[in-house]
PLY file of the C-alpha trace (Angstrom):
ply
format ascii 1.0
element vertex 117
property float x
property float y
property float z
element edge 116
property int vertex1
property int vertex2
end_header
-38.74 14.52 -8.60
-38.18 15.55 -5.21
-36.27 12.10 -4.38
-33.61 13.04 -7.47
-32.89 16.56 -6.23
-32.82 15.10 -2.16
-30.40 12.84 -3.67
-27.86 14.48 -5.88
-27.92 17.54 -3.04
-26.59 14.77 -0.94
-24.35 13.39 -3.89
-22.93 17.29 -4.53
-22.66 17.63 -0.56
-20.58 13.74 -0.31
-18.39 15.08 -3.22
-17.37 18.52 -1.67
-16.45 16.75 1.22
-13.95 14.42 -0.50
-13.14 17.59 -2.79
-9.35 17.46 -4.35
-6.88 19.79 -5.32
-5.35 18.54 -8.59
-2.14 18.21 -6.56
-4.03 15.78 -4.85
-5.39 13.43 -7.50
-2.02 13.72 -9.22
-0.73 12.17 -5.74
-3.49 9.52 -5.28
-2.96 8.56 -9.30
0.60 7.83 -8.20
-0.29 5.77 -5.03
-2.61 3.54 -7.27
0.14 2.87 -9.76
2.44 2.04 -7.73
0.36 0.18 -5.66
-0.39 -1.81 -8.99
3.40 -1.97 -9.47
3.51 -4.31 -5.76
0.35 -5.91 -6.56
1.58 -7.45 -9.78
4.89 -7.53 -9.30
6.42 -11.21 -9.16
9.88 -10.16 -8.23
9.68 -9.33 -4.57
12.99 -7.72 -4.31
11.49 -5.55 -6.95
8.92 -3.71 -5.01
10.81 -1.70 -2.35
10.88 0.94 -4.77
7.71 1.18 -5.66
6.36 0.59 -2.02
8.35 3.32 -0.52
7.71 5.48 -3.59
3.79 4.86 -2.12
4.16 6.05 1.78
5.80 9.29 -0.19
3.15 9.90 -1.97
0.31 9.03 0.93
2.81 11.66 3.17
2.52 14.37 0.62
-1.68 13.83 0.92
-1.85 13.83 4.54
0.32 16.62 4.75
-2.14 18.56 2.36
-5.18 17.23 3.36
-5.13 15.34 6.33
-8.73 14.80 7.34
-9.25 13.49 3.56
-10.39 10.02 3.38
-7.84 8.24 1.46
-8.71 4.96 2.04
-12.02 5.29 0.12
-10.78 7.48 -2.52
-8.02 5.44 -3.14
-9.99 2.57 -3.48
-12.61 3.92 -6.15
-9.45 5.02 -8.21
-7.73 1.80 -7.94
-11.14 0.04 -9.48
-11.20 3.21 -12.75
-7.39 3.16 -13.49
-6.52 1.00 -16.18
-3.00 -0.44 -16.58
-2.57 1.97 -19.89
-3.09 4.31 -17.61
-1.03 3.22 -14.82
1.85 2.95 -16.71
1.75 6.76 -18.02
1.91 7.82 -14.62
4.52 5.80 -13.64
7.44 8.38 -15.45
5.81 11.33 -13.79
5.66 9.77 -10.40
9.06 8.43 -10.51
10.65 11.76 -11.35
9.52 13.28 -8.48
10.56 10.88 -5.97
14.02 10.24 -7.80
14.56 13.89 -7.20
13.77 13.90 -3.63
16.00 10.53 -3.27
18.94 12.61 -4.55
17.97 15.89 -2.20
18.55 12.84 0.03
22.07 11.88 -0.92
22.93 15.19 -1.06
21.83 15.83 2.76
23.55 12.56 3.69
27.05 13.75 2.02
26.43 16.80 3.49
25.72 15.19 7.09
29.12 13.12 6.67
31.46 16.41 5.47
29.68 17.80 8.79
30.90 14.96 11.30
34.18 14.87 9.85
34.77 18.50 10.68
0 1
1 2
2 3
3 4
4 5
5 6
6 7
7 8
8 9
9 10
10 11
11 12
12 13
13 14
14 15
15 16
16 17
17 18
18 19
19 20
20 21
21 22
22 23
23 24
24 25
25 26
26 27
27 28
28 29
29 30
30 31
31 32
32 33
33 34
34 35
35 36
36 37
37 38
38 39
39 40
40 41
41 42
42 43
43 44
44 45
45 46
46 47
47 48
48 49
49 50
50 51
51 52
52 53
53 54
54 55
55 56
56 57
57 58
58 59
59 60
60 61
61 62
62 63
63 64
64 65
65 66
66 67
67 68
68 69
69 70
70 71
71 72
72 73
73 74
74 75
75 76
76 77
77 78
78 79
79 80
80 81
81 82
82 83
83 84
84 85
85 86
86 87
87 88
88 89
89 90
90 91
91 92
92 93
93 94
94 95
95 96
96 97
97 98
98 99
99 100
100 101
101 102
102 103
103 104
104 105
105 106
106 107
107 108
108 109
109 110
110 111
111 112
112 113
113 114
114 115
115 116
């Protein structure tokens, strides 16, 4: 009995420090679907997107949590996600980073009115 409770204290202890907001796992659900997205993709002119749509995501992590281990966490969700599941996170991911693609334009048009002043 002992052994148990030594052993989930150390489980409850291992998962506090890996902890997530739900910000977070939201982000890390998009890095494993798009990740899938590269993975399977056949079309290799077809995964720029997606890849880039990845370091976004990782960026938005690291700027929230930096010392989190993403490389493990990411891992253990790749392995639970099924493709069902990948693919209903794919509209909610891709939202967010077509929005920030057009803040880009916008900056860029912007940037180009400037230097023509």
């Amino acid at each position: 009995m002992k052994i148990l409770l030594i052993g989930a204290s150390a489980a409850m202890i291992a998962g506090a420090a890996t902890a997530q907001t739900p910000e977070t796992v939201n982000d890390l659900r998009c890095m494993v679907s798009y990740a899938f997205v590269v993975g399977t993709s056949k079309d290799q002119t077809a995964i720029t997107g997606p890849a880039l749509g990845m370091f976004y995501y990782q960026g938005r992590i690291d700027g929230r949590e930096p010392s989190l281990p993403i490389s493990s966490i990411f891992t253990k969700l790749a392995l639970s996600m099924t493709a069902e599941e990948v693919e209903n996170e794919l509209p909610r991911c891709n939202a967010l980073v077509r929005e920030k693609a057009i803040q880009m334009q916008v900056i860029g048009k912007e940037m180009q009115g400037e230097a023509k002043s």
